[in-house]
C-alpha positions as CSV (number, residue, x, y, z in Angstrom):
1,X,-57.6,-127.5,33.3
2,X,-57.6,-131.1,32.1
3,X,-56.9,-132.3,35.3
4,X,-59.2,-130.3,37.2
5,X,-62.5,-131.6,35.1
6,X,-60.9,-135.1,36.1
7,X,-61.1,-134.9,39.1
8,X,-64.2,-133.4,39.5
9,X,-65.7,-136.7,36.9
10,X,-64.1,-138.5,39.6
11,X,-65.1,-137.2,42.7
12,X,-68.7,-137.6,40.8
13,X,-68.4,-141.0,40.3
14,X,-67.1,-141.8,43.3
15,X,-70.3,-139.9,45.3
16,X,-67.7,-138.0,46.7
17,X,-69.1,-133.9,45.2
18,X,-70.8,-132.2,48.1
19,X,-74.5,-131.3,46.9
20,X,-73.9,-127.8,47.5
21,X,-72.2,-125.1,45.6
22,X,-68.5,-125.2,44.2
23,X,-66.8,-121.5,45.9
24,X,-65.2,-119.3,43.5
25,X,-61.7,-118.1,44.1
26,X,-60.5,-114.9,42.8
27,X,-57.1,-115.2,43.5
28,X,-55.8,-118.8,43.4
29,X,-57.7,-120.2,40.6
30,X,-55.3,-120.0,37.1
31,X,-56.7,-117.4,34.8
32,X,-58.9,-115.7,37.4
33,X,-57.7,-112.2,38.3
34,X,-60.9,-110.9,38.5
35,X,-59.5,-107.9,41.3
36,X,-57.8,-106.3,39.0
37,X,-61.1,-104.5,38.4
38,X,-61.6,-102.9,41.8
39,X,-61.2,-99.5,39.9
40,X,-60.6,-99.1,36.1
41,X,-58.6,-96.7,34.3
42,X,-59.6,-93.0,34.1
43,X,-59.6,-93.6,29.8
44,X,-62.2,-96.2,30.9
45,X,-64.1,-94.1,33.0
46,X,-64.2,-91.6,30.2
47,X,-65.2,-93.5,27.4
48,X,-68.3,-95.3,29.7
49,X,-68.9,-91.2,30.4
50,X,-69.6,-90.3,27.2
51,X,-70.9,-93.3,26.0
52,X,-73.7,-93.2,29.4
53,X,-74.0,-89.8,28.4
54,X,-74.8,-90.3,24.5
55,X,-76.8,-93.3,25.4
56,X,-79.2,-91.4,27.2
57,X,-79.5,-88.6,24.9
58,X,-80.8,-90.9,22.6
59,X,-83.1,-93.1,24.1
60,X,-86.7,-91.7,24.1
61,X,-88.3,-90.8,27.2
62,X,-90.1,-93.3,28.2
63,X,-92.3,-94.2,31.2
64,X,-90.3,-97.3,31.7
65,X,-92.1,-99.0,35.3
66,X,-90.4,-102.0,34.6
67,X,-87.2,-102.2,37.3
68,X,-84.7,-105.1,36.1
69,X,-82.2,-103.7,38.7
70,X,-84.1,-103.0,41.7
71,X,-82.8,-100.3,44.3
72,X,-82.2,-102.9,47.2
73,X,-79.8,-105.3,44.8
74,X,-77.2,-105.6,46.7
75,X,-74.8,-108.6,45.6
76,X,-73.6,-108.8,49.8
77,X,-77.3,-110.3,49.9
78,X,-75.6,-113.2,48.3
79,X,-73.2,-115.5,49.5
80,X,-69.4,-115.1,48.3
81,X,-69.3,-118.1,45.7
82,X,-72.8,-116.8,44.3
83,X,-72.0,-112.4,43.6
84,X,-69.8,-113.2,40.6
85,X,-72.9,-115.7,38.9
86,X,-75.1,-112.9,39.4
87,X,-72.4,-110.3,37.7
88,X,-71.5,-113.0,35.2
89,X,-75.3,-112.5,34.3
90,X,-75.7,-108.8,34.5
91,X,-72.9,-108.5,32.6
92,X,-74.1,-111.0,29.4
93,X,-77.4,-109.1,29.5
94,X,-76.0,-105.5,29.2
95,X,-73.6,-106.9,26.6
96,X,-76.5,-108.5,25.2
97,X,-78.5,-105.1,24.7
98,X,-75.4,-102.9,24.2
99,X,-74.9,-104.5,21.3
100,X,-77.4,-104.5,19.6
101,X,-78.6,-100.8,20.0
102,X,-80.2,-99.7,16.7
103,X,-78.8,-96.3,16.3
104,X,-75.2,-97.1,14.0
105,X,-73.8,-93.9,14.6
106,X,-73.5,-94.9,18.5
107,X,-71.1,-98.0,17.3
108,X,-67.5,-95.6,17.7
109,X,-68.8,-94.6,20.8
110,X,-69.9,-98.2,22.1
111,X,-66.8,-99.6,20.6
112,X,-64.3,-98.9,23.7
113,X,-66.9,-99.6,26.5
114,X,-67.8,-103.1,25.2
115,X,-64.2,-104.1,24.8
116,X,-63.9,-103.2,28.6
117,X,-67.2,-105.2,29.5
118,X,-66.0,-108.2,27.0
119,X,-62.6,-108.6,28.9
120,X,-64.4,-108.0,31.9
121,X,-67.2,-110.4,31.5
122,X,-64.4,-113.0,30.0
123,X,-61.7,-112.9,32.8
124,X,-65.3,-113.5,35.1
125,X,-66.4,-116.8,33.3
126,X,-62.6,-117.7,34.3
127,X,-63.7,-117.6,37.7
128,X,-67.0,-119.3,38.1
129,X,-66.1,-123.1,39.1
130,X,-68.5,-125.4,37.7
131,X,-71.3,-126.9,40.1
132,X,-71.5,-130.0,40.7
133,X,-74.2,-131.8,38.4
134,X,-76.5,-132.5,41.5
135,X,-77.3,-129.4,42.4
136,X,-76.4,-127.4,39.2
137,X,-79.7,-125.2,39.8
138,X,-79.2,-122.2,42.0
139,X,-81.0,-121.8,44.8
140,X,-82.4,-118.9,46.8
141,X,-82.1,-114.9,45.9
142,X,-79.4,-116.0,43.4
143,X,-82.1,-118.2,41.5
144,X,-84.3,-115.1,41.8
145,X,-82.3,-112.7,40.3
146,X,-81.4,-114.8,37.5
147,X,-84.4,-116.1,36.6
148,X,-85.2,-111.9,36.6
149,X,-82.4,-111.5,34.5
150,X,-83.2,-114.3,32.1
151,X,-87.2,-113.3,31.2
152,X,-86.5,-109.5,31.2
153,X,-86.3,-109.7,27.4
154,X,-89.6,-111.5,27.5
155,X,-91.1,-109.2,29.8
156,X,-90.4,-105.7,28.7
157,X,-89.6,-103.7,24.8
158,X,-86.4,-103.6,24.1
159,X,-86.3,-99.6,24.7
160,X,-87.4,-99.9,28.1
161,X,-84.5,-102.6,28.1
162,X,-82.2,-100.1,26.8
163,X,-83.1,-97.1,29.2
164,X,-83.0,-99.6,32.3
165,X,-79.2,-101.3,31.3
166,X,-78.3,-97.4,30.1
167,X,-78.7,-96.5,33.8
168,X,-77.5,-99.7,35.9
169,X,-74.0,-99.3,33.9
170,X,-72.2,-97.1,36.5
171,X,-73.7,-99.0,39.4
172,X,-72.6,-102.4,37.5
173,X,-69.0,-100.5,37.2
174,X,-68.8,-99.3,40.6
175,X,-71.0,-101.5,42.9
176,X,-71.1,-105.2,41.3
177,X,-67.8,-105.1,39.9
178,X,-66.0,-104.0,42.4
179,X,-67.7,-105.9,45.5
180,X,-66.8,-109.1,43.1
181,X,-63.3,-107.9,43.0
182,X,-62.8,-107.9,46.7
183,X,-64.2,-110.8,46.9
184,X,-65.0,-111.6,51.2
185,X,-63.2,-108.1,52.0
186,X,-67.3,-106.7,50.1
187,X,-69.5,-106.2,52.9
């Protein structure tokens, strides 16, 4: 790891970064095996079940017009090196939420699922490559969706939060996730 951040400071100083993005690699980069989630284990499966299931039980109706995951988001919009950003980001928001539901008694049941999305959302960060620092700003539908991502807790109560994360969780799990995991085999 040491070396890799020296050459990078290198290839900096030397003008030599391109001023585009850095590609992520899910298979050759050392601690990135990110497609080992192209399908999770059926105790997995159950646990985000029930816990979906509980979840929305307990979250008030609500008339909730605020869409933080739109229909037409469809990580093959973005470009390879770009879909596991955007998960990286969906991810640290639903954790972000998850955890901090107000109903205690849902903490057993939330207890399994967000050790899955923990690991998950760790072995991910081992895959993002650091951008070069001149152009460190994403561009594009990628800077659109996260800039989405980033003032939906601005924009909206944290219930309407709760109810929109609630029902992204299997599409995060099935769609994002595993398109990520394929890596250019997600079309």
């Amino acid at each position: 790891m040491l070396a890799t951040w020296f050459l990078v400071l290198v290839a900096l100083e030397l003008g030599l970064a391109r001023a585009g993005p850095v590609p992520i690699s899910t298979s050759t980069r050392t601690g990135c095996d990110i497609g080992k989630f192209k399908s999770l284990l059926p105790t997995e499966w159950k646990a985000f079940k029930k816990a979906k299931d509980t979840l929305e039980n307990s979250l008030k109706p609500q008339s909730c017009c605020f869409s933080l995951f739109p229909r037409n988001w469809e990580l093959t919009q973005l470009q390879i090196w770009e879909r596991p950003v955007a998960l990286e980001a969906e991810l640290a928001l639903t954790l972000k939420v998850l955890e901090t539901m107000p109903d205690l008694s849902l903490g057993d049941i939330l207890d399994q699922p967000l050790h899955t999305l923990h690991h998950i959302h760790s072995e991910l960060q081992a895959c993002i490559l650091p951008q070069p620092a001149t152009d460190s700003r994403p561009h594009g539908l990628l800077y659109h969706w996260l800039h989405r991502l980033q003032k939906a807790p601005k924009k909206v109560s944290q219930e309407c939060l709760q109810c929109t994360v609630t029902f992204n969780l299997f599409r995060l799990l099935t769609r994002d996730l595993n398109c990520v995991a394929k890596g250019d085999l997600c079309v």
